[in-house]
BAFI-3210 file (N, C-alpha, C; in Angstrom, 3 decimals, decimal comma, padded with zeros to 6 digits):
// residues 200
n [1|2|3|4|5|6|7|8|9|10|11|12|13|14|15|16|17|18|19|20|21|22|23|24|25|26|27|28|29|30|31|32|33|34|35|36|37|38|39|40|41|42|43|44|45|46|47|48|49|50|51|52|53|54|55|56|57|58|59|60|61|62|63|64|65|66|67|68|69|70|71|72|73|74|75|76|77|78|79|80|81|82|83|84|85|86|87|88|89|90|91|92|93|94|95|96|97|98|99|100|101|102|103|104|105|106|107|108|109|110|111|112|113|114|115|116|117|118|119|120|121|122|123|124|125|126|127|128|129|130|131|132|133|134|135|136|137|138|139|140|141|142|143|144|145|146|147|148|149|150|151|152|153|154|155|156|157|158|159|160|161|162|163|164|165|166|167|168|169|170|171|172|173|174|175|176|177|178|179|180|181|182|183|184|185|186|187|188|189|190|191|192|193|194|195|196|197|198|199|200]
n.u [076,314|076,508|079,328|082,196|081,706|084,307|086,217|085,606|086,255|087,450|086,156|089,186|090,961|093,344|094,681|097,909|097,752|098,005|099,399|101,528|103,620|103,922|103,695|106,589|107,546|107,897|110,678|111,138|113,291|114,252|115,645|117,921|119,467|120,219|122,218|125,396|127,357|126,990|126,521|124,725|124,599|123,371|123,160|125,896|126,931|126,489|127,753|130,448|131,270|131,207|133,003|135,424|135,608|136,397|138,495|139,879|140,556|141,601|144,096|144,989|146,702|149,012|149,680|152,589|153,892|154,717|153,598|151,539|149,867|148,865|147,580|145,662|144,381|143,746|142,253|140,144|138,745|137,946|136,545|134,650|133,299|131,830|130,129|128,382|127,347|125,946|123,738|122,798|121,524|123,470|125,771|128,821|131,344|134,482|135,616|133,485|133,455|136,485|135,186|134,042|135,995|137,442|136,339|135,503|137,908|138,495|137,195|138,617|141,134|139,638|139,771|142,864|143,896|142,567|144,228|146,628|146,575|146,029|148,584|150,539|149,698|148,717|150,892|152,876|155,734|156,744|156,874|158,686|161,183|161,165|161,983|164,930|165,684|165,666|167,426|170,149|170,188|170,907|173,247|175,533|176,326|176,586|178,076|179,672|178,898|176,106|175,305|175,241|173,354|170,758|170,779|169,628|167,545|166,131|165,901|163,957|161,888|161,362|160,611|156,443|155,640|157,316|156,247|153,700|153,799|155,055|152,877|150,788|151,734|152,081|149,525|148,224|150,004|148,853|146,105|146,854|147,703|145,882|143,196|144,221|145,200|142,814|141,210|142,151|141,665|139,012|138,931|140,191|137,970|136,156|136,456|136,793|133,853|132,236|130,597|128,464|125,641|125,425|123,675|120,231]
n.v [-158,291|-161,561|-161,704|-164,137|-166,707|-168,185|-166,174|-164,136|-163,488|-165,616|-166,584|-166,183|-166,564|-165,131|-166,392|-168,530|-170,903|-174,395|-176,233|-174,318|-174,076|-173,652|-170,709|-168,583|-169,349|-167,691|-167,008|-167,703|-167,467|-170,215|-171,199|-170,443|-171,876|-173,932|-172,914|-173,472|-171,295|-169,271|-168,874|-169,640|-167,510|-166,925|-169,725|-170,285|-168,942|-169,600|-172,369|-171,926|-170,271|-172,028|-173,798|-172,232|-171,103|-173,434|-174,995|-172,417|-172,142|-175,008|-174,519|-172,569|-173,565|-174,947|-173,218|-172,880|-174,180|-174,329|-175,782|-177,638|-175,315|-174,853|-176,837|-177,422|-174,998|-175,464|-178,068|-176,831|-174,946|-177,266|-179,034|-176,778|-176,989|-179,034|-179,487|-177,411|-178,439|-180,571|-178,890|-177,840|-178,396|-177,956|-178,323|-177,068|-175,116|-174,567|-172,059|-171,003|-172,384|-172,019|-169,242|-170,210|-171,248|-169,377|-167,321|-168,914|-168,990|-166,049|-166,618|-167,985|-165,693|-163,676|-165,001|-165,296|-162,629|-161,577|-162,855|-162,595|-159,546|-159,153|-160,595|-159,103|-156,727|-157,171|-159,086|-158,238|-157,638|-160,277|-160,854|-158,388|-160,115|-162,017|-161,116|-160,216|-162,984|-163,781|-161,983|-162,688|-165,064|-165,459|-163,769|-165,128|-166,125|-163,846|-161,088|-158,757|-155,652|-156,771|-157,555|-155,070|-153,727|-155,312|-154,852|-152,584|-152,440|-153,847|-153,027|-150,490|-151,849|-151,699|-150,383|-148,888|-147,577|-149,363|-151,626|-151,699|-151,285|-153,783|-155,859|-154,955|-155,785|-158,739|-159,366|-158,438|-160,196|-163,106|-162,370|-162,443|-165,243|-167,256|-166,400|-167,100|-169,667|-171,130|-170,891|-171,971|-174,730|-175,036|-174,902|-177,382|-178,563|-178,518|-179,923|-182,747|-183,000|-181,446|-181,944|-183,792|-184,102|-185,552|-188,258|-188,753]
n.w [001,844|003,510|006,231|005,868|008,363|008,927|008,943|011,393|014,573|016,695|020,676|022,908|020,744|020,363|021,760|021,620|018,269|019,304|017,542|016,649|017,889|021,418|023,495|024,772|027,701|031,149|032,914|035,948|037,349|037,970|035,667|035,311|036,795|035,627|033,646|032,747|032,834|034,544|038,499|041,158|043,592|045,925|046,838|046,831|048,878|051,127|051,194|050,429|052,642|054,452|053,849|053,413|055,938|057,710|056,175|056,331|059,321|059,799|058,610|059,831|061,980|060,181|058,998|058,744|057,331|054,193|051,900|052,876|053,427|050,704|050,119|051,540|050,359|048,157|048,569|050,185|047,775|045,830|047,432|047,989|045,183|045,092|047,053|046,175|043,674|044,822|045,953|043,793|040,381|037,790|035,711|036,246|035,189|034,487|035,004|036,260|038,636|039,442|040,497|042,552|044,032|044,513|045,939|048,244|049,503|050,324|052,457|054,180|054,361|055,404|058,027|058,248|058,155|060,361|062,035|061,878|062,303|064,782|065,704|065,389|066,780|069,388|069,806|069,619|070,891|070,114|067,470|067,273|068,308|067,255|064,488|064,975|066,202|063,294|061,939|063,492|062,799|060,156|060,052|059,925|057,348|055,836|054,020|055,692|055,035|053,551|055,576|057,444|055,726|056,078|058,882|059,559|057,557|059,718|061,794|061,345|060,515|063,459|064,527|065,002|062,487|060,710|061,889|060,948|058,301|057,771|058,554|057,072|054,156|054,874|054,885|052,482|050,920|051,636|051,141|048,383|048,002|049,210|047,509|044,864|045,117|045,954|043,933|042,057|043,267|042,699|040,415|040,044|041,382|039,841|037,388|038,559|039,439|037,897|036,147|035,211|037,238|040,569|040,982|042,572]
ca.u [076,881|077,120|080,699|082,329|082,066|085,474|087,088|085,317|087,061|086,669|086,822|090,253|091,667|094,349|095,714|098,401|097,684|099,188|100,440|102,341|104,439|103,834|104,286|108,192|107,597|108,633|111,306|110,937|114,385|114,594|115,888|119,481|120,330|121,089|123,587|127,126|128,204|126,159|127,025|123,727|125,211|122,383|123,145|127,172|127,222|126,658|128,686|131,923|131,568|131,761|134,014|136,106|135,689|136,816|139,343|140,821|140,597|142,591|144,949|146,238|147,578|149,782|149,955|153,795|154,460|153,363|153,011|150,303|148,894|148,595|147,253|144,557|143,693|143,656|141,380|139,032|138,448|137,347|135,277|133,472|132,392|131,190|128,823|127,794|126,869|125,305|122,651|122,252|121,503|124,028|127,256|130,337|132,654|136,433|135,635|132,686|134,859|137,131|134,724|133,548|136,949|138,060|134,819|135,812|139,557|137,653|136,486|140,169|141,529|139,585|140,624|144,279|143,892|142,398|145,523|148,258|146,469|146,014|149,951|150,950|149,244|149,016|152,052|154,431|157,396|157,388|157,185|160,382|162,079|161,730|162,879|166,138|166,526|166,106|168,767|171,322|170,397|171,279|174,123|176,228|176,642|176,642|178,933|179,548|177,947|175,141|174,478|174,850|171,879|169,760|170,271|169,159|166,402|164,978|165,826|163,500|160,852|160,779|159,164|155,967|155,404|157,840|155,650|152,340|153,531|154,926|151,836|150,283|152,840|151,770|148,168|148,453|150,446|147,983|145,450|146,274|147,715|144,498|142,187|144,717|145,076|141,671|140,824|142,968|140,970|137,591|139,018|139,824|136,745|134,641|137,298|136,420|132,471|131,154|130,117|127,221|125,088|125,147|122,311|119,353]
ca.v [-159,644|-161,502|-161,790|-165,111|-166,578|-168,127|-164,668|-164,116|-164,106|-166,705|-166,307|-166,596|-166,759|-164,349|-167,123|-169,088|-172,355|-175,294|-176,317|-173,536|-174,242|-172,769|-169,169|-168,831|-169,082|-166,617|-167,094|-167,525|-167,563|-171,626|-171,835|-170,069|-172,680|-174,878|-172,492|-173,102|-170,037|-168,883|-169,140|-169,042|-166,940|-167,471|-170,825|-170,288|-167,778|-170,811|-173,686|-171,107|-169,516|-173,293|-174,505|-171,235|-170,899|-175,033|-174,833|-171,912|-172,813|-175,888|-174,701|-171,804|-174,460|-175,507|-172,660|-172,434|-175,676|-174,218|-177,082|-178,046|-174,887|-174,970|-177,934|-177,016|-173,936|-176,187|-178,666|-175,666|-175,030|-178,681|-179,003|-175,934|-176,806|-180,525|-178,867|-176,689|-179,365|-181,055|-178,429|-177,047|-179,121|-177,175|-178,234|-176,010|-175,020|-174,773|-170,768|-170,786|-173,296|-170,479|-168,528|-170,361|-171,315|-167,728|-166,889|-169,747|-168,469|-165,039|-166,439|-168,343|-164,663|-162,812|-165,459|-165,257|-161,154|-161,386|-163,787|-161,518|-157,777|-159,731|-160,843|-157,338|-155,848|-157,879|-159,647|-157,276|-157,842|-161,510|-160,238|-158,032|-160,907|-163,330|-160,817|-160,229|-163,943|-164,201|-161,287|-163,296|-166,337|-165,023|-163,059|-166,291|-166,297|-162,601|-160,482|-157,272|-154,965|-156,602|-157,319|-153,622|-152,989|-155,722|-154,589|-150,635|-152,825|-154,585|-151,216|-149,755|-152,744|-152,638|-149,044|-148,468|-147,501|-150,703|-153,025|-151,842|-151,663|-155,409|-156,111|-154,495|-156,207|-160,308|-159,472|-158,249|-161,626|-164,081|-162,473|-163,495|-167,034|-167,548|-166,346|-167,829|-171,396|-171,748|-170,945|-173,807|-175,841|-174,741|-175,232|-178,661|-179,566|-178,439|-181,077|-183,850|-183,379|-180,628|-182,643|-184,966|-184,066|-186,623|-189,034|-188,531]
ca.w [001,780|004,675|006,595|005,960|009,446|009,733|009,347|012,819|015,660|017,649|021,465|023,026|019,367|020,972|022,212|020,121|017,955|020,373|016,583|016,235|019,248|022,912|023,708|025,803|029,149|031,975|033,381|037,136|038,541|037,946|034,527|035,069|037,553|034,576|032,851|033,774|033,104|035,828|039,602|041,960|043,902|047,210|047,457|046,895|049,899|052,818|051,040|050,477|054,281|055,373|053,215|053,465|057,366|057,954|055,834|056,794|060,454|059,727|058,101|060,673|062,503|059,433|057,880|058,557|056,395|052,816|051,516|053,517|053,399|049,442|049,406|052,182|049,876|047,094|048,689|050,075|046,587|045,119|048,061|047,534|044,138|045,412|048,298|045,538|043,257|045,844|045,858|042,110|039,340|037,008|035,105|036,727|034,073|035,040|035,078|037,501|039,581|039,747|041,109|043,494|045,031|044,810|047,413|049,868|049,472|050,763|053,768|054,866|054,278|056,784|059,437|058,309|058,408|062,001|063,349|061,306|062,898|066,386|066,361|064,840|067,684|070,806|069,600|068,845|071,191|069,855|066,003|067,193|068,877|065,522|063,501|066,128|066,111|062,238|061,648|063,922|061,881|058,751|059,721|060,198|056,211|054,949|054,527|056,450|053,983|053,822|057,339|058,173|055,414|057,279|060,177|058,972|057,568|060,825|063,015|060,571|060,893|064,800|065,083|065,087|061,549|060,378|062,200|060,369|057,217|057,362|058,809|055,431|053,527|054,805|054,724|051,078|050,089|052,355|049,971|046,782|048,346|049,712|046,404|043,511|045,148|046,050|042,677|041,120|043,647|042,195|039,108|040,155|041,647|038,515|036,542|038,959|040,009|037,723|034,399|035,515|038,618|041,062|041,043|044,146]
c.u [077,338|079,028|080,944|082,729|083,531|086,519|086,590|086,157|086,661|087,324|088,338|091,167|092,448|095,337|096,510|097,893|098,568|100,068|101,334|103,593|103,821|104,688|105,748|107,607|108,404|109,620|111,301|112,162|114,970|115,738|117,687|120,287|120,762|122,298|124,598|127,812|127,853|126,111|125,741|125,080|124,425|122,766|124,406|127,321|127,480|127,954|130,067|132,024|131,998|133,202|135,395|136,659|136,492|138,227|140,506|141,353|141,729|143,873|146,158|146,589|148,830|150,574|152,091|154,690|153,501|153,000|151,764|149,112|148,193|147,898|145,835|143,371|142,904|141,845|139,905|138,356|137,539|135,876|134,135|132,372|131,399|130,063|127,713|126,441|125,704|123,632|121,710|122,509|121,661|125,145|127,889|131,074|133,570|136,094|134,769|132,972|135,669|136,736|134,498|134,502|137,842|136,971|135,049|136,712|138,723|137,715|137,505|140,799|140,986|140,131|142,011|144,330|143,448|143,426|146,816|148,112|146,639|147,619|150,831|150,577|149,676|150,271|153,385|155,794|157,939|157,593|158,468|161,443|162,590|162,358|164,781|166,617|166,767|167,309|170,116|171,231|171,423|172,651|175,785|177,051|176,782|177,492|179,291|178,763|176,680|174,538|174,149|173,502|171,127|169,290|169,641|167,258|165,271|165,144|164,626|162,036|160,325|159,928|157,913|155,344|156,056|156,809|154,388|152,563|154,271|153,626|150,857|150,331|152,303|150,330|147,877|148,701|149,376|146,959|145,638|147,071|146,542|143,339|143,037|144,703|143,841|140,816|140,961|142,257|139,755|138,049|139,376|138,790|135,289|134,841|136,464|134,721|131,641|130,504|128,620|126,714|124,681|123,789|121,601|119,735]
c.v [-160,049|-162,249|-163,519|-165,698|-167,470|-167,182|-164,109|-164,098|-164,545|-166,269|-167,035|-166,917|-165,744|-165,755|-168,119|-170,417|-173,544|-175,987|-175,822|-173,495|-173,301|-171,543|-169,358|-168,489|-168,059|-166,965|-166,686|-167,809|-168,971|-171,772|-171,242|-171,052|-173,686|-174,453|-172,311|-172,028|-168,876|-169,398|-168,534|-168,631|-166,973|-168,650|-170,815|-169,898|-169,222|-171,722|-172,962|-170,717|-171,246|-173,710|-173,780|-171,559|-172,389|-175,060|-174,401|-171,772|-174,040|-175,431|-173,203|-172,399|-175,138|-174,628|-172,106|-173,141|-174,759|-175,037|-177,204|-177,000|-174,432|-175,994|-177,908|-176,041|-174,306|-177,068|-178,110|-175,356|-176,305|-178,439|-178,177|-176,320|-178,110|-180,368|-178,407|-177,193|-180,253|-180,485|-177,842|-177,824|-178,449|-178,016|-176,841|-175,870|-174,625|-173,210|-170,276|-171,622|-172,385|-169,760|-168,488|-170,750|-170,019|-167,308|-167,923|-169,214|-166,851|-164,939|-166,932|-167,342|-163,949|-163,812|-165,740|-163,626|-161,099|-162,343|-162,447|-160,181|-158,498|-160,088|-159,837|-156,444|-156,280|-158,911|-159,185|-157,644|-159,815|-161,717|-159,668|-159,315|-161,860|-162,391|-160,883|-161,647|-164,861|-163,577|-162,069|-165,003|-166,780|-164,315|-163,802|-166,783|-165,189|-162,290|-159,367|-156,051|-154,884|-157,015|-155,855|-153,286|-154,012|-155,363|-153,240|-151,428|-153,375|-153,587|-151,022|-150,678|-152,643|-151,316|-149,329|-148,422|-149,048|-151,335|-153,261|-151,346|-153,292|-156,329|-156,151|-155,565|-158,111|-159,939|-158,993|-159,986|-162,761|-163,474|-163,411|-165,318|-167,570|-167,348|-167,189|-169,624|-171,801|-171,779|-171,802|-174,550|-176,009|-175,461|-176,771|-179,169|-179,955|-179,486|-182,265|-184,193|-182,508|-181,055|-183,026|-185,033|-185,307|-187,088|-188,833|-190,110]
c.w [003,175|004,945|006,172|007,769|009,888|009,576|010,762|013,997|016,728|018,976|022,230|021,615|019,057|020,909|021,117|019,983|019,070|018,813|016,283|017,052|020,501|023,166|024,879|027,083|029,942|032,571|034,961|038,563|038,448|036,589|034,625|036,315|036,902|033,462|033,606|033,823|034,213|037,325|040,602|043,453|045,790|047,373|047,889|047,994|050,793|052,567|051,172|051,713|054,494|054,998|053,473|054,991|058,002|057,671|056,584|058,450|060,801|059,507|058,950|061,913|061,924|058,797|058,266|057,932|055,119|052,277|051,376|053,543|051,930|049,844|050,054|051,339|048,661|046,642|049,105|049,031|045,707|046,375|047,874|046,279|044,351|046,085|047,517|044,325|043,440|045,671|044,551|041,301|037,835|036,783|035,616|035,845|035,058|036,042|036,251|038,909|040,413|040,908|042,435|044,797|045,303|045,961|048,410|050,213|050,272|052,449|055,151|055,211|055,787|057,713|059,254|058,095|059,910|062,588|062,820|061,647|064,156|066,817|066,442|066,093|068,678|070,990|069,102|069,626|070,680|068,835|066,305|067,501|067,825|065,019|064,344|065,651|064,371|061,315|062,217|063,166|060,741|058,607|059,640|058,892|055,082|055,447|054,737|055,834|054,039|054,477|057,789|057,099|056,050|058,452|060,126|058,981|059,110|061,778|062,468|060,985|062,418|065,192|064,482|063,408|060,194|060,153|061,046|058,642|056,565|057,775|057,768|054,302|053,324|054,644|053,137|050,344|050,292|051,531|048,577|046,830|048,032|048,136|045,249|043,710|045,791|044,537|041,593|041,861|043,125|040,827|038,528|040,116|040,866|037,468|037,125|039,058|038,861|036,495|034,912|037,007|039,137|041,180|042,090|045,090]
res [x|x|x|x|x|x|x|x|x|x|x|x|x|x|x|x|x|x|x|x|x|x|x|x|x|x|x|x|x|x|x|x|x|x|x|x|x|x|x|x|x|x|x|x|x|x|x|x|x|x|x|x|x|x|x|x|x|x|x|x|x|x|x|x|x|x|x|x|x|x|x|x|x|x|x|x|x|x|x|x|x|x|x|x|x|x|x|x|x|x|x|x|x|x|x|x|x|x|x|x|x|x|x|x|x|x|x|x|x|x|x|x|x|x|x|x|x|x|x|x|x|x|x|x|x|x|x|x|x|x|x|x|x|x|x|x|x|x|x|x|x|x|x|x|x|x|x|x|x|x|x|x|x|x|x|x|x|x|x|x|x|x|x|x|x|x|x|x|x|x|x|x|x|x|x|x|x|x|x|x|x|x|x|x|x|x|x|x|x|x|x|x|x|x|x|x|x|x|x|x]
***
């Protein structure tokens, strides 16, 4: 008996029905630049060094007003995610916001770690001299007690081992300044820009 020939297989009749829907495509690296929960992380690198490096540039000229230098760390942050935007046609959630102003905050850090080892070092008798003239500041309103432990304390600060672990000590804090309020800025700037990619 012969075969019925549309049990046959016809050539290419591997391939699927186009009724049936189209086989899933490969994924070629393009398609995760539309999930927000996802932070291209190649493009992030340039916009955060700038944004980071500018920033934090500015702002060690200020940085002895906090204020100003919150608000710098702040704005480091928004910006980042706007640059970012700029180039990736992704929604930013709050969280990848975050991210991305925690990695500018990064790049403010090392250049507020290279001014705070550079004054620690090559600036040491003018680190002793503030503290000196912030102990006689202060001692104008304490009382005897605990001036003599201050002063134990800033003896203790002006050696050698003192210096480099207050040295330790601000470069520790200027961390998480620097990463937590750039992170509220991210987390701003994903509020203000990250919904609806700007138009060409």
């Amino acid at each position: 008996m012969e075969e019925d020939a549309s049990a046959l297989p016809l050539p290419g009749s591997d391939r699927q029905n186009p009724l049936q829907g189209s086989p899933q495509q490969p994924n070629w690296g393009g398609a995760s630049s539309l999930d927000p929960n996802q932070v291209q992380w190649r493009t992030a690198l340039p916009v955060a060094a700038l944004a980071g490096l500018i920033c934090g540039g500015v702002s060690l000229f200020v940085g002895r007003f906090v204020f100003l230098l919150v608000v710098l760390l702040m704005v480091e942050g928004a910006i980042t995610v706007k640059l970012y935007r700029r180039r990736v046609p992704a929604v930013v959630r709050p969280m990848a916001g975050a991210k991305l102003g925690a990695f500018a905050g990064l790049f403010s850090f090392l250049l507020y770690a290279l001014m705070v080892v550079g004054m620690f070092t090559l600036g040491r008798p003018l680190v002793q001299q503030s503290l000196r003239d912030a102990m006689s500041v202060s001692s104008r309103n304490i009382d005897p007690q605990t001036m003599k432990t201050m002063q134990t304390l800033i003896d203790q600060m002006n050696t050698p081992e003192g210096l480099a672990t207050l040295c330790v000590l601000v470069v520790v804090i200027l961390f998480g300044v620097a990463m937590v309020f750039s992170a509220l800025g991210g987390v701003l700037g994903a509020t203000l820009w990250g919904k609806d990619h700007p138009s060409a």
